[in-house]
C-alpha positions in Angstrom: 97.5 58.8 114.8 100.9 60.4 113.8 101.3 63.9 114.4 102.0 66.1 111.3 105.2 67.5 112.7 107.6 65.9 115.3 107.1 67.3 118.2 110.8 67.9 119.1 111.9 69.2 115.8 109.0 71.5 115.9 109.8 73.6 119.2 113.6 74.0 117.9 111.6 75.1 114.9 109.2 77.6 117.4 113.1 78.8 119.0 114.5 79.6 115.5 111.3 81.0 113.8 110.5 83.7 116.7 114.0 85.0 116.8 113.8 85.2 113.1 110.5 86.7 113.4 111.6 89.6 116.1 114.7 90.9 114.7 114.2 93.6 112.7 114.9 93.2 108.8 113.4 95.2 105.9 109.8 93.7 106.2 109.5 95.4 109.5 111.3 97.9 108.5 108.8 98.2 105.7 105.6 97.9 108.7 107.7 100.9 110.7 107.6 102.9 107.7 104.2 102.2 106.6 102.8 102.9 110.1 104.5 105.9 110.2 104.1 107.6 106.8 100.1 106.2 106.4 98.8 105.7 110.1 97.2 102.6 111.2 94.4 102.0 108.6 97.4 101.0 106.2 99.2 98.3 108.2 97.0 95.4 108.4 97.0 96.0 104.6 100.4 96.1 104.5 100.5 92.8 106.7 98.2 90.9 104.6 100.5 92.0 101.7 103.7 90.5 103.2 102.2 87.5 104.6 100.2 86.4 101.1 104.3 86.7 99.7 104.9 84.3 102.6 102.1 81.8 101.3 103.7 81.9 98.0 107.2 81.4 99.7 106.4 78.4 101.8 104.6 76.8 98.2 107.9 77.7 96.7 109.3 75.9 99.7 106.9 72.8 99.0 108.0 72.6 95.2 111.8 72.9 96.2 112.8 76.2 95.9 115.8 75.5 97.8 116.9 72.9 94.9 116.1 76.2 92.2 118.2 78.7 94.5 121.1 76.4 93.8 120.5 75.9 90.5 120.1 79.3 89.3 121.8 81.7 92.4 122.1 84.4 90.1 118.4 84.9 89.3 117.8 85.1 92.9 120.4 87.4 93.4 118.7 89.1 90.5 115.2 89.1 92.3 116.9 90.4 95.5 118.3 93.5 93.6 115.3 94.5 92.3 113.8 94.8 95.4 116.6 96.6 97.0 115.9 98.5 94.2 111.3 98.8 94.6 112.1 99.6 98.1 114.8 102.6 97.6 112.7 103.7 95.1 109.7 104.2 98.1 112.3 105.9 100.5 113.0 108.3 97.9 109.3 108.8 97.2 109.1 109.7 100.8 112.3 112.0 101.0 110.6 114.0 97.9 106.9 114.0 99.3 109.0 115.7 102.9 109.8 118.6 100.5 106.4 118.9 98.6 103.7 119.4 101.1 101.0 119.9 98.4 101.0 116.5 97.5 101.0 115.1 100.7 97.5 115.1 101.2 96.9 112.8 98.2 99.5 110.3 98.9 98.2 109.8 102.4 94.6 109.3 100.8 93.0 106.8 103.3 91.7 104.4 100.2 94.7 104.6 98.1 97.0 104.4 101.2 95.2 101.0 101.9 95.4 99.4 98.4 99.1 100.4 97.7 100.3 99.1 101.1 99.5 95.7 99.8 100.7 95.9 96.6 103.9 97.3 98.4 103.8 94.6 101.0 103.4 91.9 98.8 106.1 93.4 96.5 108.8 94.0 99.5 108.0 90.4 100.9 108.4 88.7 97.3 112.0 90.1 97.0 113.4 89.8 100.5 116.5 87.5 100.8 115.5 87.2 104.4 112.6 85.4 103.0 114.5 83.1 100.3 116.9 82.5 103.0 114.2 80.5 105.5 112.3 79.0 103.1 115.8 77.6 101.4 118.2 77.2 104.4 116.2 77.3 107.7 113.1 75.7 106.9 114.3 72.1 105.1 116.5 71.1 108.1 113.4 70.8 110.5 111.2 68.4 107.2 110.8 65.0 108.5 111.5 63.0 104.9 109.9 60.1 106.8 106.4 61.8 107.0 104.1 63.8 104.5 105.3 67.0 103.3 102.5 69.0 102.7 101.2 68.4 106.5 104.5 69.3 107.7 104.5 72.8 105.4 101.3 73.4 106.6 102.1 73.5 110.2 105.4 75.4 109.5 104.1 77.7 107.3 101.2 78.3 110.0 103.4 78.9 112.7 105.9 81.3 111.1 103.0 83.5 109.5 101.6 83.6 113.0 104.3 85.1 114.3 105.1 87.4 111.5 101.3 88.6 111.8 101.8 89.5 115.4 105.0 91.0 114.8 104.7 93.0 112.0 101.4 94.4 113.4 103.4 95.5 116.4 105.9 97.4 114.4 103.8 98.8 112.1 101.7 100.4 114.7 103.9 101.7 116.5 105.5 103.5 113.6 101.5 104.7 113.2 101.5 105.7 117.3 103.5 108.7 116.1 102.0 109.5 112.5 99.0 111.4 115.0 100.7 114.4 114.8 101.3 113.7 110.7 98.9 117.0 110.8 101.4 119.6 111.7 103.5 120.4 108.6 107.0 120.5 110.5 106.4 117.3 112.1 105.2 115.5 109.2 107.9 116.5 106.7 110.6 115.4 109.5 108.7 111.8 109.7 108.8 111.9 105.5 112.5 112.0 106.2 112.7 109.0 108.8 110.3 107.2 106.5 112.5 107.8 103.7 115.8 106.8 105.3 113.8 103.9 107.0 113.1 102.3 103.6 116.4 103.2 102.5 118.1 101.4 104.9 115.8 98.0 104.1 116.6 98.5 100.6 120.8 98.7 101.9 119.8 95.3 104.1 118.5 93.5 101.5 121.0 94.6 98.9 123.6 93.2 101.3 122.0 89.8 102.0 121.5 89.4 98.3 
């Protein structure tokens, strides 16, 4: 029986995914800032969040999204800017909640925390270029055209998420290893700040790749 995947094309596709994966970009970023700003009950909701955009990334990538991106560039330039724009807009959220300690307690609200991070997630995922730019560029050099597709997105799409499961988790909780101490008013208004300029600085990366 024929494997889904070719077995030789698939480890140069293990190589580029988990260097892709590991290098930081604005979805860990994102986890960092997450695990740092809501503790560690928010990031596997963040997680889920990112990874259901990359479900909906690696269909695009099975209808031919790559074939879209060249047909119409500037609404995916479009889609990048806004959300340069949805995650500058959280970094400045967090800048202002550093300098308004009353309504600190309610933003970190365990519950709420939870829910938004995947709305967020999902949101930040859906608009990074990083994203557009494997599913459009890296991905389609590694598809056999001689076998099935859909097995061959499958295992792709399996792999990759995988990895960005593992990853992200890692990031985001170790941004949440610190938020401990998210109790003592000082502390917490300085990690606003770094949460803040954290975001702000995905929002510049993904600006830039858009």
């Amino acid at each position: 029986m024929d494997l889904p995947v070719d077995p030789a094309r698939y480890v140069a596709y293990l190589s580029v995914t988990a260097v892709m994966v590991v290098t930081p970009g604005p979805a860990n970023l994102f986890a960092v800032a997450v695990g740092a700003r809501r503790g560690h009950a928010a990031v596997p909701a963040a997680v889920a969040g990112m990874n259901l955009a990359n479900v909906l990334w690696f269909l695009a990538a099975g209808l031919g999204v790559g074939a879209m991106a060249l047909a119409f560039p500037f609404a995916f330039h479009v889609l990048a800017w806004l959300g340069a724009a949805y995650l500058a807009w959280l970094g400045f959220k967090a800048l202002w909640a550093a300098f308004r300690p009353t309504a600190h307690a309610e933003a970190h609200a365990p519950k709420r925390a939870g829910r938004s991070a995947l709305v967020d997630g999902l949101l930040v995922q859906l608009s990074n270029p990083k994203a557009l730019l494997f599913t459009t560029a890296i991905l389609p050099p590694f598809m056999d055209m001689g076998r099935p597709v859909a097995p061959q997105i499958l295992v792709f799409a399996a792999t990759g998420m995988a990895g960005d499961i593992v990853v992200m988790t890692a990031y985001g909780f170790g941004g949440a290893s610190l938020a401990r101490r998210m109790s003592e008013p000082a502390f917490r208004r300085g990690f606003d700040v770094v949460t803040g300029a954290l975001l702000i600085c995905a929002a510049v990366l993904v600006a830039l790749h858009g």
